[in-house]
N, C-alpha and C positions, 0 to 999 in steps of 0.2 A: 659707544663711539670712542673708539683711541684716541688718547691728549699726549701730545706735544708741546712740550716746553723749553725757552729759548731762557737760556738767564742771562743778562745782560744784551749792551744794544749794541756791541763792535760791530767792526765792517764787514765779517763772518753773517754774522747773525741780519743786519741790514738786507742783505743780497736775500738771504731766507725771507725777511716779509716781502721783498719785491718779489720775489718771486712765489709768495703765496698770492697775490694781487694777482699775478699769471695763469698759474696753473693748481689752485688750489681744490686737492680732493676731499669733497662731501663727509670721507672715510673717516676725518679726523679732525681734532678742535687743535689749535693753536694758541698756546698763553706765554706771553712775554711778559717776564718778570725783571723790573730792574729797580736799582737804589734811586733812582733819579728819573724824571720824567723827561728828563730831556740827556740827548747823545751827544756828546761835544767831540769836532771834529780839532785834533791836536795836527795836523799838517798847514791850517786857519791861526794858530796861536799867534804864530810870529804876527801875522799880520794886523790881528788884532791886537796884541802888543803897542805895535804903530800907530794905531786909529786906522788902519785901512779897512776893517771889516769891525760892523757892529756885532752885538753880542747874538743877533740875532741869524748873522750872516753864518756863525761858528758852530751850530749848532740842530739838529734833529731834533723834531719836538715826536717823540716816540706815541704817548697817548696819543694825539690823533693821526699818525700815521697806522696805527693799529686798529685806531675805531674805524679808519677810510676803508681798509684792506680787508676788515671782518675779522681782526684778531682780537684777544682778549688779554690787557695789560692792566697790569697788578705790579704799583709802586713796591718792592716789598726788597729785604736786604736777604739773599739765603744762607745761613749760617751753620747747615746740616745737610747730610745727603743718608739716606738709608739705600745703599742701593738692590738689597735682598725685598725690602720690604716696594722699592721705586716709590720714594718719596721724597718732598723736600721739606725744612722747617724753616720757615722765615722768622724773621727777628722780633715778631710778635708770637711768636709759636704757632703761625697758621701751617697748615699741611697739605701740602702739594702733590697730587700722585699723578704718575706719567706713565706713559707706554713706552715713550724716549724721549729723554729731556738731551740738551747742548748746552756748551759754558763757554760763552764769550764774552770774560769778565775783565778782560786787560790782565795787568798784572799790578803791584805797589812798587813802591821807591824802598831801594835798601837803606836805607837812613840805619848808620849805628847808634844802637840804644842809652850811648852815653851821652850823644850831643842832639838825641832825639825833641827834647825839651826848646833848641834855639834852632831847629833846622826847619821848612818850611816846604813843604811837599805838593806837589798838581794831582798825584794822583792820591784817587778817583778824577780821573779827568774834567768831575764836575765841580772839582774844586777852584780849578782852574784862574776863572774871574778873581774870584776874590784872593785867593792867595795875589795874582798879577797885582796888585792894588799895592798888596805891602811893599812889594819891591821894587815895581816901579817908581812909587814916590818917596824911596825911602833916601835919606838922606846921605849911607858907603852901602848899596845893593851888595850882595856877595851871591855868586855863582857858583855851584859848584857841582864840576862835572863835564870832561873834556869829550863829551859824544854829540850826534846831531843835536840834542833836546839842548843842551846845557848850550853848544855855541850859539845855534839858534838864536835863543833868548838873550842871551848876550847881545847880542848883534842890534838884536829888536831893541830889546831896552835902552841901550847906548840910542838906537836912533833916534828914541823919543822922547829924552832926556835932550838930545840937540833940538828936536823941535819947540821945546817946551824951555829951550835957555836953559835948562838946570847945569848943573856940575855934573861933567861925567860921570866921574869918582865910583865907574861901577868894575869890578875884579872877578875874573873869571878864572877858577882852579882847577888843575885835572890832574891826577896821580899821574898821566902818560902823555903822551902828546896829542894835541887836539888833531880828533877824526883820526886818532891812528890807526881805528879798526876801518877801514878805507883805502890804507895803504900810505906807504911814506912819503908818495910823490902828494897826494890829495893833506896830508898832515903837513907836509912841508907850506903848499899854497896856501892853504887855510889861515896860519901862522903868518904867513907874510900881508893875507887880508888884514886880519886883525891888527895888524902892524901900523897898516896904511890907517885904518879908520879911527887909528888910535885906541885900539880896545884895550884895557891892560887885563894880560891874562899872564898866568906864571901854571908851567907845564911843568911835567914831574915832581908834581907836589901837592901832597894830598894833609888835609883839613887834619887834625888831631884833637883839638878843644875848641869849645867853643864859650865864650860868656855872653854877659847883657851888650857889649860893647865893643868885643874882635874874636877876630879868630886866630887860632895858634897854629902855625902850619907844622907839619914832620920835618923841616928843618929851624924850627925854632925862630920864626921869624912871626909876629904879628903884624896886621890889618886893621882897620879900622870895620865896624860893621853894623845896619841898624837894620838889615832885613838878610838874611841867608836862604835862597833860594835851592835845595838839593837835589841832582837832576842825575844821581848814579844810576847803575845798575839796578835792574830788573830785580823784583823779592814776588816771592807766590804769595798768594792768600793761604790764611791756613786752614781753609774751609777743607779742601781735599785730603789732607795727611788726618784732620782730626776726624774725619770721615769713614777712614780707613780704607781709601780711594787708592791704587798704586799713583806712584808720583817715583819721579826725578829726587837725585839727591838736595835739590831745592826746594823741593816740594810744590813744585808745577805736574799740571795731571798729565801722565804719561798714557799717550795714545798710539793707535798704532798706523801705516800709512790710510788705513780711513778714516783717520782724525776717530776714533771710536777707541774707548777705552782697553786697555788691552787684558784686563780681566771681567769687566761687568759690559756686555753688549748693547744695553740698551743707555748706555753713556757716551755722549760723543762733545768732542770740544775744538774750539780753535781757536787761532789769536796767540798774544800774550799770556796765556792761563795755560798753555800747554807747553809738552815737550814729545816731540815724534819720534817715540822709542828708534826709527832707524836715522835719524837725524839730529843726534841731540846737543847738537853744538850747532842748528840753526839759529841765526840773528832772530830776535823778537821784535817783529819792527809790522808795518801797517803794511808794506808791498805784500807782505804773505800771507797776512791775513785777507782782505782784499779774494787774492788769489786761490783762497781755501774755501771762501763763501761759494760756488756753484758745486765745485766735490762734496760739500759739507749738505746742502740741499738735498743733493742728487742722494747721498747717502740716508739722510735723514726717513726721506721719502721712502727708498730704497728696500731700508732696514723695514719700515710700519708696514711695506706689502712682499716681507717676504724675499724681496730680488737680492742679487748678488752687491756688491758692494763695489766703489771704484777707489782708486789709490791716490792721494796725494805727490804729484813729482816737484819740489821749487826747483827755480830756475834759479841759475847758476850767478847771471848780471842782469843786473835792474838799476834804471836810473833812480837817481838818488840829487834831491834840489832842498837846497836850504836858503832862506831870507839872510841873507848880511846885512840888510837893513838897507835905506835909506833907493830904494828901485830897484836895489841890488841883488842877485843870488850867485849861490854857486852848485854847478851842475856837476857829476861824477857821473860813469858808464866806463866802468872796466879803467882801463888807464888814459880813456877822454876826460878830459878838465874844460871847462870853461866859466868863467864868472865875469858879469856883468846885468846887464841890462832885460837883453834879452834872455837868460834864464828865470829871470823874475816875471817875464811876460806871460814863461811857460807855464810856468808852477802858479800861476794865476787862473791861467787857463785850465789847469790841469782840476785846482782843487775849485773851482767854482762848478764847473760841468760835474764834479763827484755831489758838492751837495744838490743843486740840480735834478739828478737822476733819481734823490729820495724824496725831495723837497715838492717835486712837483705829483707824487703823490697822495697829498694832502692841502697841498696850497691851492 
């Protein structure tokens, strides 16, 4: 019998156990391997930030959606790949052998090595809770990081810092202008939110030092700081490069438009862990991934009988909804804006029906 293995539990890989629950064939075992027993939905943060959604509302409990479906899951962290040999070694040195395995492992925070010691990371995504802990009741929170994740949290955190009576006193940093990757008109409004809600944020200025007690920015000015939250750019794992897997000059696995690696075929990835050799200056963001999980199936399946394969196309505009906190969001679509009320309605709606659609496979 052919084994198929999923490592990790992204929204790639999600759509695969639904759709083993479907249409799964006899032909083949499926083993889902991940660091964490549980999948934490990071689009749910903000809100649980706030107290709108318990800890349990944010999350996918993997092991029993796997025992529901008839998959076979194995806590385990993968820190090797053979792919001559199609094996994997887990962090106990157990060993994994596949027919075709997928990597839908997220990606890490670039955190630099010099301020690695005071800076404060989500991902693994399962980190999440507890890190939110430090910085939301931390006495000057620091943010750092002018993209959805970083204002996000900002937003949240301020809001529940006002619920809660505390001191604002929370600072949010970003080397360019908040959401500039969005466009100028969406960086401009953004800016002016924050304005209004009283956020304090300082654009074009990125973090240099860090101690027990502030932060030194690249123009020489200090912060006060008792929690630093780091919410930059995307970093690989270095499971792939030490692998000796082809990868991007970041060392994210380089695949081709069938999300399938583009020298070993019975390797296939999506999400955040990859990069699409004819795409490689796509965003790493959840809309795509999402969007990669049915290609990513079809392919998987595909590949174990033999068929031709299908290609990956993203689309060009996707909405894009962020928590501003306090009932609030703000919506983008090409160079539509809106924030208020009802965007927050939406992105309610949007992410409760997604856990939903897994949740109710085991619930």
């Amino acid at each position: 019998m052919k084994t198929l293995i999923l490592v990790g539990g992204g929204h790639a890989h999600l759509h695969c156990l639904e759709q083993l629950n479907n249409d799964h064939s006899k032909s083949w075992r499926v083993l889902l391997i991940s660091a964490s027993p549980y999948q934490y939905y990071s689009g749910m943060f903000s809100g649980y930030t706030e107290g709108v959604y318990s800890l349990n509302d944010i999350r996918i409990d993997l092991k029993k959606l796997c025992k529901k479906i008839g998959a076979l899951f194995v806590e385990d962290a993968i820190i090797s790949i053979d792919p001559k040999a199609k094996t994997l070694t887990g962090a106990d040195d157990a060993i994994y052998s596949y027919d075709a395995v997928s990597f839908d492992i997220g990606s890490q925070t670039d955190v630099p090595e010099s301020i690695s010691e005071h800076a404060l990371s989500i991902k693994p995504n399962y980190r999440f809770p507890e890190q939110l802990k430090h910085v939301r009741n931390a006495a000057h929170p620091v943010i750092v990081g002018g993209g959805a994740s970083g204002v996000e949290l900002a937003f949240s955190v301020l809001a529940w810092r006002k619920q809660e009576h505390l001191p604002a006193n929370i600072a949010l940093f970003s080397s360019t202008a908040l959401l500039i990757g969005q466009g100028k008109r969406a960086s401009k409004k953004i800016e002016a939110i924050a304005t209004q809600k009283a956020l304090s944020f300082f654009s074009g200025v990125s973090i240099k030092a860090i101690d027990d007690t502030r932060v030194t920015t690249s123009t020489n000015q200090q912060h006060p700081q008792s929690a630093v939250l780091w919410l930059t750019g995307p970093k690989s794992a270095a499971l792939f490069r030490t692998s000796g897997l082809p990868t991007d000059t970041s060392g994210f696995l380089l695949v081709n438009e069938a999300l399938q690696s583009v020298l070993y075929p019975d390797i296939f990835g999506a999400g955040d862990c990859i990069t699409i050799a004819r795409y490689p200056t796509l965003a790493k963001n959840g809309v795509y991934a999402v969007r990669q999980g049915p290609i990513l199936w079809k392919n998987l399946t595909n590949h174990l009988s033999k068929d031709q394969l299908l290609p990956f196309h993203p689309q060009k505009k996707f909405i894009a909804i962020l928590s501003t906190g306090e009932g609030e969001a703000f919506l983008s679509y090409g160079k539509q804006l809106l924030h208020g009320k009802i965007p927050w309605k939406l992105k309610q709606r949007i992410d409760r029906k997604f856990m939903r659609r897994f949740k109710d496979l085991y619930e």
